[in-house]
Every structure is written in structure tokens, then in C-alpha cells.
KOLSETOR-58864 format. One record per residue (C-alpha): x, y, z. Coordinates in Angstrom, 3 decimals. Layout:
! residues N
> px,py,pz
> X,Y,Z
...
! end
This chain:
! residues 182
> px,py,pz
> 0.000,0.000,0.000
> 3.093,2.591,1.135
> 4.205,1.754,-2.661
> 1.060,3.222,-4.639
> 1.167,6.396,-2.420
> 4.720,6.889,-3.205
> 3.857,5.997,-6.796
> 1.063,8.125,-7.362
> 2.920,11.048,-5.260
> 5.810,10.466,-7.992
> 3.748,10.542,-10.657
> 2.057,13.922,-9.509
> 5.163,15.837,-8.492
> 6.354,14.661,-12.036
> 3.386,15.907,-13.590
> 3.298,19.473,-11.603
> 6.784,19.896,-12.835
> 6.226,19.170,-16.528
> 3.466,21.545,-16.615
> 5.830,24.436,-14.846
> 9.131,23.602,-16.846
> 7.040,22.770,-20.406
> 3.879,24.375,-20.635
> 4.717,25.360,-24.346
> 3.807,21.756,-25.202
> 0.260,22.175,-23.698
> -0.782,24.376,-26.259
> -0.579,23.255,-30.142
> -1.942,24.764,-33.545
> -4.037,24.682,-35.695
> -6.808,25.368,-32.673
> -6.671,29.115,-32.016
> -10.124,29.210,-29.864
> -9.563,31.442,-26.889
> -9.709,35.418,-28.002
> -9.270,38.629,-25.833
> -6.255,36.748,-23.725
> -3.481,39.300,-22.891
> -0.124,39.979,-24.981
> 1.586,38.567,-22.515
> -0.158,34.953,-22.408
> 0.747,34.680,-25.595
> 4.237,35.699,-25.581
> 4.612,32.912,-22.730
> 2.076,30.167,-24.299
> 3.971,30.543,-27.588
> 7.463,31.381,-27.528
> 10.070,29.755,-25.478
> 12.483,31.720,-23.756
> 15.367,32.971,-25.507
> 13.110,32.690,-28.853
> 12.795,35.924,-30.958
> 9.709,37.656,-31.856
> 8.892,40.478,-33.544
> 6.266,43.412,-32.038
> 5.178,46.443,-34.914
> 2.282,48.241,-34.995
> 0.356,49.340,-38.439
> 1.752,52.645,-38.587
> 5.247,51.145,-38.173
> 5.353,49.128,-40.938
> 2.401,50.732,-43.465
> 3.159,48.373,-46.180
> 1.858,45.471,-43.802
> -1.505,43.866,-45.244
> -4.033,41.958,-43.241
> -7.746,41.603,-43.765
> -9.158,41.366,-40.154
> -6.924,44.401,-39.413
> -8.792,46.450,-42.090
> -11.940,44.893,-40.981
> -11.078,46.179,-37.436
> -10.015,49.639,-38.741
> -13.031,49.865,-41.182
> -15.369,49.876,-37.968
> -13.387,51.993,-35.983
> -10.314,54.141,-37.245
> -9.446,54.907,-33.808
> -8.428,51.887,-33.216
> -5.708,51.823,-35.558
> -3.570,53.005,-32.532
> -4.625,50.477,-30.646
> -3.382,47.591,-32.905
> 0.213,45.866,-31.824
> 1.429,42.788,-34.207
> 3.813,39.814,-32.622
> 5.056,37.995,-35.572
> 6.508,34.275,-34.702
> 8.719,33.044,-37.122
> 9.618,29.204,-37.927
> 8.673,27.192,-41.250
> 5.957,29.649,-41.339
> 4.735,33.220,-40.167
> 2.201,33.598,-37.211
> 1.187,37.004,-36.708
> -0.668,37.624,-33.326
> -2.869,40.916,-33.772
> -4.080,42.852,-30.528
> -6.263,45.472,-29.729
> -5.519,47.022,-26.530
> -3.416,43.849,-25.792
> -5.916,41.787,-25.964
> -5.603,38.813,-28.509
> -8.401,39.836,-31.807
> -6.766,37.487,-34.313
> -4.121,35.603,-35.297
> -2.676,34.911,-39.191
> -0.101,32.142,-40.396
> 1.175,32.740,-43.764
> 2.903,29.803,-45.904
> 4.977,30.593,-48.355
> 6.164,28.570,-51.901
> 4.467,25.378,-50.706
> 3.000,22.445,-52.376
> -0.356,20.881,-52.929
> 0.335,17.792,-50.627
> 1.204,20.658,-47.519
> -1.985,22.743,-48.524
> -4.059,19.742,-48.513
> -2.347,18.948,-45.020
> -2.732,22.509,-43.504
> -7.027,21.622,-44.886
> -7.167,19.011,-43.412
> -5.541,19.516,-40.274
> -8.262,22.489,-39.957
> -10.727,20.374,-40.834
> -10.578,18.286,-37.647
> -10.681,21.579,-35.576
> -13.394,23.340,-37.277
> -16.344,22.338,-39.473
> -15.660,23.366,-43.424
> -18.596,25.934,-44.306
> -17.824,26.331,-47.857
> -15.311,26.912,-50.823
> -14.893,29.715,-53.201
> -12.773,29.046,-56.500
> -11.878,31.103,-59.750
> -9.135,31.211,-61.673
> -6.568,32.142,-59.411
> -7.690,31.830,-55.850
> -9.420,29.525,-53.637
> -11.136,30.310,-50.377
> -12.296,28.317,-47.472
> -13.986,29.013,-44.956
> -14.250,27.264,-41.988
> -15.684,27.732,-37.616
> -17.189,26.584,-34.862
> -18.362,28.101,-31.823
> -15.534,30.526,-30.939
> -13.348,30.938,-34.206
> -13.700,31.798,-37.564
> -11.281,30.412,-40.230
> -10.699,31.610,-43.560
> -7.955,30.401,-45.862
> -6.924,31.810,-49.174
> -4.384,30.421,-51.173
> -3.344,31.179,-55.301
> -3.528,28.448,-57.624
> -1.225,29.744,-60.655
> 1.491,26.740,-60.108
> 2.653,24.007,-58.107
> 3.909,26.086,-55.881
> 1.515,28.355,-53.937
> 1.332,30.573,-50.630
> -1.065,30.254,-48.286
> -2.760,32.760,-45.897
> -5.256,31.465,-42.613
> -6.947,34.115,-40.829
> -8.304,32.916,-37.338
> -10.348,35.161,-35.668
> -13.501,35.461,-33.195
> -16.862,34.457,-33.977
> -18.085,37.642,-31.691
> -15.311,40.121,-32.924
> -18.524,42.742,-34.283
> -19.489,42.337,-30.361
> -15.733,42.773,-29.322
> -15.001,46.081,-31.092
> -18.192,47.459,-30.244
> -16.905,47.399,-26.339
> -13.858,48.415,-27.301
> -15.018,52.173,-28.430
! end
């Protein structure tokens, strides 16, 4: 009997450490699904220590192009001021987009990829969110895709074999979001 308490004491001062040494590993993408979190959450949920990021706001870099920003800005042009961008950089881009540090939407961009990765990055969104529909012409594709907290929408060219890739995740209740921001 002493040996299962020790055990399961083991086991639980083994787990309480993982989750204060590692808790990077707790949290993995494609799911973005919790919005209005703080800047700093996500600077500690998503990048270890040590790792570089890079903060800008629109005005700093007024060449920078993102639809739920312009959405955002559309509504309110005051909050333009308001907007900080963390970009994460690995195989991809991940740009984190606040509004008074509060988490409104996030992008990943992929760039010169394949068909077999796009149809991975679709379907690996597909098991998160239900597909709502698909938009093609001649030299885009668009799908969109949610469920109860997130919208998805990803746009990708089709002009070759290689293509890039944008996802915009964002919340379902951003209207009712900016509205108590102003």
C-alpha cells in the first residue's frame, strides 16, 4: 500500500513539474479558440524563452496587409492606434494581432508550398473546425471554416505548383468585441 502512495505522489510531483518547466507543449496549432487573452499569455504560451519575436504596430510598418486588421479599422479608425502585431517566425509566419493587448486574431502565412502541404494545412483544420464552404476562380481559392468561438478563412493562389497560403483565425463575436472596445 506505502508503494502506490509513493507511486502516485511520484507521478504527480512529475506531472506538476512538466506543466511548470514545459507548458509550451500544452498548447498546439491549428486550434486558435480562446480570443481577448493578454499579450503577454501569448508571448509565454507561444514562444520559449530565448526565442525571438517580432512586435510592430500598423503605422510602423504601413506596407503590412491583413484583412481582419482592415476589418477592425473599417469599424473603428481609432483603433488603428490600438493595434500591436507579434510575428513568430519558424517554417511559417504567425502574426498575433491585438487590440488594446488583448488577442483579436491571429494569421499564419505559408509561403512557396506544395499541394500535398496545402491539402495537409485543410485538413488539419478540418478536424478543428467544421468546413462551411469553398470559393474558387481562376486564381484563388477560399475556405472558410468555424465553430463556436473561431472563424477560419484560408486563401491560397492556384497559378502553379507552388503556392502561398494565408489562414486568418479570428472570433466568432469580434462585431461584439469592437463594439466594447469604443
Amino acid at each position: 500500500m506505502k508503494t502506490i502512495r509513493m507511486n502516485y505522489k511520484l507521478i504527480l510531483i512529475l506531472t506538476l513539474l512538466f506543466l511548470v518547466f514545459f507548458p509550451n507543449l500544452l498548447f498546439t496549432d491549428p486550434g486558435f479558440n480562446v480570443w481577448e487573452i493578454s499579450k503577454d499569455r501569448i508571448i509565454r504560451q507561444y514562444f520559449q524563452k530565448g526565442k525571438k519575436y517580432i512586435e510592430f504596430s500598423p503605422d510602423a510598418r504601413p506596407k503590412y496587409k491583413n484583412k481582419i486588421m482592415n476589418y477592425i479599422i473599417a469599424i473603428d479608425g481609432t483603433l488603428k492606434k490600438k493595434i500591436k502585431i507579434i510575428r513568430k517566425k519558424a517554417d511559417h509566419e504567425t502574426d498575433f494581432l491585438f487590440v488594446n493587448n488583448k488577442l483579436y486574431s491571429v494569421r499564419e502565412s505559408y509561403f512557396s508550398i506544395k499541394q500535398s502541404r496545402l491539402n495537409t494545412i485543410i485538413k488539419d483544420i478540418s478536424s478543428e473546425y467544421s468546413k462551411s464552404s469553398v470559393q474558387k476562380d481562376n486564381q484563388l481559392s477560399i475556405y472558410s471554416f468555424s465553430n463556436d468561438k473561431t472563424k477560419v478563412i484560408l486563401i491560397h493562389n492556384h497559378n502553379s505548383e507552388i503556392m502561398d497560403c494565408k489562414i486568418y483565425f479570428y472570433a466568432s463575436k469580434l462585431f461584439r468585441m469592437l463594439i466594447s472596445e469604443s
